[in-house]
N, C-alpha and C positions, 0 to 999 in steps of 0.2 A: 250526411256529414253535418257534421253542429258549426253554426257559422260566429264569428266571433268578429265584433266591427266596431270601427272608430269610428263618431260622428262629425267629429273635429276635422279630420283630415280624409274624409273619404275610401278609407282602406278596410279590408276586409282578409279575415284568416277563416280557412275551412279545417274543420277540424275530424280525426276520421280513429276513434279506437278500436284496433280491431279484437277479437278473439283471444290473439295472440299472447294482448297484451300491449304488443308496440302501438303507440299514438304516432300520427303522423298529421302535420299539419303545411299545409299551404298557402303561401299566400301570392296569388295572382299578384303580375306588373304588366296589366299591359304595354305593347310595344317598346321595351326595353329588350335587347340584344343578347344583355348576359343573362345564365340562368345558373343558380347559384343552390348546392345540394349539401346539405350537412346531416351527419346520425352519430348522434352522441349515447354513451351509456352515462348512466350516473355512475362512477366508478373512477374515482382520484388517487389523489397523494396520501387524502386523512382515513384511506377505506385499509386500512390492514389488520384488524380484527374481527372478525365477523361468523356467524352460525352460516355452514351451508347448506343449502336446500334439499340438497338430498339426501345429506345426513345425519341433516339435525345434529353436527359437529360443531363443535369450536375449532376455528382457524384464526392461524394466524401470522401474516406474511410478513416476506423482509420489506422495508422500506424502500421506494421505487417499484417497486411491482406493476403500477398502473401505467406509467411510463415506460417502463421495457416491452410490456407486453402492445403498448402502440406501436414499437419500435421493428414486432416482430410481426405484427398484420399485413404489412405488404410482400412476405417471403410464402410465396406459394409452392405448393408439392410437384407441378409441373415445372419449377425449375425458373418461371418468370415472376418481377418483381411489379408488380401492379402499380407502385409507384411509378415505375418506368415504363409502363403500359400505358398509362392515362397520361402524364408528358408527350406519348408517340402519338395520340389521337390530336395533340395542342390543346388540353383541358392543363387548366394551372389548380392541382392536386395541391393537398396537404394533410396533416392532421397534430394534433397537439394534446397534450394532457395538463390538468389546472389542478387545482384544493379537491377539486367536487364533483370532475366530470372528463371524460376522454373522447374528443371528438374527431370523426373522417370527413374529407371535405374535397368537393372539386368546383371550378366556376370554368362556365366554357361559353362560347359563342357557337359554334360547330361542334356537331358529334355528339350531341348530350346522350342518345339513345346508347349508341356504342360506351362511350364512357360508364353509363347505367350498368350496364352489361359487368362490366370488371368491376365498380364500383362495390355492386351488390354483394357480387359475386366472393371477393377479398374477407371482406365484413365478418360472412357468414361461414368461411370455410379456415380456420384456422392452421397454418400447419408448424410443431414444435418438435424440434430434434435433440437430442443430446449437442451434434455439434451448431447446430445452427444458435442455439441458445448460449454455448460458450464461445461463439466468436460474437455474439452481439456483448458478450462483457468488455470486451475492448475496446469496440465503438463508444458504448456508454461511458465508459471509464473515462475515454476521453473527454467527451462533453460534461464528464464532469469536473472535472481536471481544468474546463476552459471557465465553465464557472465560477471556478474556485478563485480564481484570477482576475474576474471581471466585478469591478467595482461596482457598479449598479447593484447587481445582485447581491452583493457580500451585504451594503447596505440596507438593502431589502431582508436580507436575514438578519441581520442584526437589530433590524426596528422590531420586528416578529418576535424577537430574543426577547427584547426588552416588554415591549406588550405583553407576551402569555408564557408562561411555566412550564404548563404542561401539555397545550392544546398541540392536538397534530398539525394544525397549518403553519410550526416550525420545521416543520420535516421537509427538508428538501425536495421537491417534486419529481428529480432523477435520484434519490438516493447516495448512497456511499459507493465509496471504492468499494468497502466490505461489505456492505450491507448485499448490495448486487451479486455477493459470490454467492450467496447463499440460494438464489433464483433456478431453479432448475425447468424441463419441459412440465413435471408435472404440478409444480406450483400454476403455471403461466395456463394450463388447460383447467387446473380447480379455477382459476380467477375466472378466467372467460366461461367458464360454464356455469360459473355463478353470477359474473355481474353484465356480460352480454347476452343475459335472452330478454327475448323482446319485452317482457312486464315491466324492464328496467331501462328502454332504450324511447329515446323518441329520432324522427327523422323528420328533416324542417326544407322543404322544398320552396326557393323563389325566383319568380321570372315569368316572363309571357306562356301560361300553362291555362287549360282548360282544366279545372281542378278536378271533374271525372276522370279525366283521359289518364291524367298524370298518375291520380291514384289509384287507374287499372294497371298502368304499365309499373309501378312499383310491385303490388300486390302479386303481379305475376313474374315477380325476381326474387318473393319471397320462400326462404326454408319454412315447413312447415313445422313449428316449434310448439313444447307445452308450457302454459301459461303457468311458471312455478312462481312460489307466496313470494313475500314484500321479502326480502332480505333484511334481518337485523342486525342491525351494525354495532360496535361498541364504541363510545367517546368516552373520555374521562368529561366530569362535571363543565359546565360554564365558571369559568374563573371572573371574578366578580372588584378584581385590584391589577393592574400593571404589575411587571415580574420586575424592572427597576429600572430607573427613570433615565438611564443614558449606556452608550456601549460607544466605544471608538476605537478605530483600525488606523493602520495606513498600508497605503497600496500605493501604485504606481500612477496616480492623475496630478493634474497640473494644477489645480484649487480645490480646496475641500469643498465635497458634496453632502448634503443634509437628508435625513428624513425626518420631519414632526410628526410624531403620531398620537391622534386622541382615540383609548378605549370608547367603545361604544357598549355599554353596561347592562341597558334597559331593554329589556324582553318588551316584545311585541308581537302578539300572538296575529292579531288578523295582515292578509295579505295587502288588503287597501291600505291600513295605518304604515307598512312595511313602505310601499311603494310616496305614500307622503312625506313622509320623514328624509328618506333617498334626497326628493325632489329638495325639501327644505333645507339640507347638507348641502345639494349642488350649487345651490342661491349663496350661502351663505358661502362657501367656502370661496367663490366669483367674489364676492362682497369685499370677502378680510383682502384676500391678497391677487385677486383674478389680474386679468391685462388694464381694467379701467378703473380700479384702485389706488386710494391715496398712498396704501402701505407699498404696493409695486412701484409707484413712481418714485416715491420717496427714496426707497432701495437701491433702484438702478439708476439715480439721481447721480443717489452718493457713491454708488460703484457697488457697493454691499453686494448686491444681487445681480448676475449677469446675463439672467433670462427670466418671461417669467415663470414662475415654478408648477409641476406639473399638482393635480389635483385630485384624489380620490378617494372613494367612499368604499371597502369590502365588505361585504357582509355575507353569512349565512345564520342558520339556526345555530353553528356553531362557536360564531366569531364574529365581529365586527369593529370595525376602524377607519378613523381619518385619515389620511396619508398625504402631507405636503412636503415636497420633494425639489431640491436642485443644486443650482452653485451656486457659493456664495465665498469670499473672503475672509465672513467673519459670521459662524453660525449663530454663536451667542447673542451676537446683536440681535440678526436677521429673529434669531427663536424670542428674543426681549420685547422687539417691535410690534412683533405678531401677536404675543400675551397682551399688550399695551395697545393696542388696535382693536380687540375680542373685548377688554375691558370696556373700552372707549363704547364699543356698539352696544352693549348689553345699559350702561349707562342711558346714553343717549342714540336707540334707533331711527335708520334714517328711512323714513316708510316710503318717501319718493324712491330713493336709488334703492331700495328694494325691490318695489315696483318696475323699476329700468331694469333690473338683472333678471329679476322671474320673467322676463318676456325673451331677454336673451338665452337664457339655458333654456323656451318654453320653442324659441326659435332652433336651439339643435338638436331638441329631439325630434321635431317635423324634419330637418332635415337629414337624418339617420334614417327616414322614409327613401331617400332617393339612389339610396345604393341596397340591390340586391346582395351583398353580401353581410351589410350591416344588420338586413333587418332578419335574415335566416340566422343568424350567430345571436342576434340579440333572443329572437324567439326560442331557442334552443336554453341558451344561458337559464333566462328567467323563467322557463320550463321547472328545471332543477331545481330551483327554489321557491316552486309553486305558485307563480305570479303571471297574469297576464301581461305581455308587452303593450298591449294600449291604454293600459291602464295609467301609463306616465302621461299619455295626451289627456286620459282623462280627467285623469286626479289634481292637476295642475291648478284649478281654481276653487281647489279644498284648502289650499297652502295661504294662508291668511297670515296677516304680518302676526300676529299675538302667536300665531303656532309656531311662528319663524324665532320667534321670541324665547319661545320655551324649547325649540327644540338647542337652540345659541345657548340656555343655558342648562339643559343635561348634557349635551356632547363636550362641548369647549371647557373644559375644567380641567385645570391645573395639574389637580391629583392626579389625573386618568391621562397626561399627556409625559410621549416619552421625546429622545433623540438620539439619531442614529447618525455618524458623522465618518465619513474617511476622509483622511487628510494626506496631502504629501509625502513621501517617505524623505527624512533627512536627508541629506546631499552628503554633510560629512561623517 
């Protein structure tokens, strides 16, 4: 196995590709209790065009695809639902589907081996019926029907709106009422036979494991699969301008809630520059508006802001964005203060509380070290996106204030920033 290690924090990832194709990687905790198993495919929301392997065809599926077909992994031919199988052993099971990737997952204290057993088992034995597939329309239907409804997210599509045009990470990640009719078993079996064999999967094991042991007893749960070519996917171009600078709803919440979001424009080819840039966003976005911030106190001083607001960076090859998010009274202000705050820093930076914050985000990514479920989800994630996860420990004192400087002024710009606002529905 290739071993892959943090000097910083003493931690180490074994790393194991086999034949197959599937990588699989490990990372030992010793004496820690829970043990924490995830296997993702690359295979999301933005994946419904694409050549498949063994036909050298053009395909091209309804939107929600990647999510139905999670939805349909625990319905086994024996009539038992594996999700209710690994709840009966007391493993806390799940799985989910993102923009980029589809993940299974269990963490247990007891039973890992048996839990193993069904886990693997589930993964690799897909079973799709005419009617099993048209009663999950309904289920879906409704989750999306709750969506539809729930403000956070409406918000979150509509900053997405306003950001990109044409990019697929506006496609809703469960799809449409309509769109889902069009899902049938034999869509659901090209998908999985195109984007779950192993050259497209990895599997992220952490917790108290001999990393031999663990990777013999995997290896002997595995289907013996052929290791078919890269899958080529279709995207429309990188859109290179916001698609328009504000969108606003109302719904059913008691104060309007906000999203600010800045395009991220600039291509970045190597993984290390990828991973600095990340860190310099997390600093700085701590910086403008984090909990030890003039602009936060200021806010929730005056009432303007009534938490403080949540804070994120997305990025793939295909997309990227700032995302500051919450309640506020009066967005306009809150979005006026924030420009006038970014001004203020780009003016006059403050390289002490800089230095105070890079040690504080330098502090939670050590500790994202202390939970086995963080650091198998984190390793998985930046799998997909071709980056090492210790590379945030490492990169950390590559981030020099002059870099923090210039990254404050490509990202934080005017132009490249939208807002996404639902507000109170009328009373009369």
């Amino acid at each position: 196995m290739k071993i892959i290690e943090s000097s910083k924090i003493k931690e180490k990832a074994y790393i194991e590709k086999l034949e197959s194709g599937l990588t699989i990687i490990i990372v030992p905790k010793q004496g820690t209790k829970k043990k924490y198993i995830i296997w993702g495919t690359h295979f999301g929301s933005i994946d419904n065009k694409f050549i498949e392997p063994n036909t050298n065809e053009e395909v091209v599926v309804p939107d929600g695809v990647a999510h139905f077909l999670e939805h349909k992994m625990f319905e086994q031919k024996n009539g038992i639902n594996s999700l209710d199988a690994l709840m009966a052993l007391g493993v806390d099971a799940n799985a989910y589907t993102t923009n980029n990737h589809t993940a299974y997952l269990f963490e247990s204290t007891d039973n890992f081996y048996e839990a193993l057993d069904e886990f693997m088992d589930y993964v690799q034995n897909p079973y799709y019926t005419d009617e099993n597939v048209e009663k999950e329309k309904g289920i879906i239907g409704q989750e999306i029907r709750m969506y539809d409804d729930d403000p956070a997210w409406q918000l979150y599509m509509n900053a997405l709106d306003c950001l990109y045009k044409e990019n697929p990470i506006k496609i809703d990640i469960a799809g449409t009422v309509e769109s889902i009719s069009g899902i049938n078993k034999e869509i659901l079996y090209k998908c999985y036979n195109t984007f779950y064999n192993p050259a497209n999967m990895v599997l992220v094991v952490c917790g108290d494991f001999e990393p031999e042991k663990i990777l013999k007893e995997i290896k002997s749960r595995l289907i013996p699969k052929e290791n078919h070519a890269e899958i080529k996917r279709f995207y429309p171009p990188k859109e290179l301008v916001i698609n328009k600078k504000s969108k606003e709803t109302k719904m059913e919440v008691s104060q309007p809630i906000f999203m600010i979001g800045f395009k991220d424009v600039n291509d970045i080819k190597s993984s290390e520059e990828v991973i600095k840039k990340h860190i310099a966003i997390e600093v700085l976005l701590n910086m403008l508006c984090g909990k030890s911030s003039k602009l936060y106190k200021k806010m929730y001083d005056e009432g303007v802001l009534l938490s403080q607001p949540d804070l994120d960076y997305e990025f793939t090859n295909l997309y990227a964005h700032v995302l500051i998010s919450g309640q506020t009274n009066n967005p306009e202000k809150f979005q006026n203060e924030l420009n006038n705050a970014i001004n203020e820093f780009k003016q006059n930076f403050d390289e002490s509380y800089f230095n105070r914050i890079k040690k504080k985000v330098y502090g939670d990514y050590v500790c994202e070290y202390n939970s086995v479920a963080d650091i198998a989800r984190m390793f998985l994630a930046d799998f997909f996106k071709g980056l090492n996860s210790f590379d945030y420990i490492e990169q950390y004192d590559a981030v020099t204030t002059e870099y923090a400087k210039q990254v404050l002024e490509e990202i934080f710009d005017e132009k490249n920033e939208i807002i996404s606002v639902v507000r109170p529905k009328d009373n009369n």
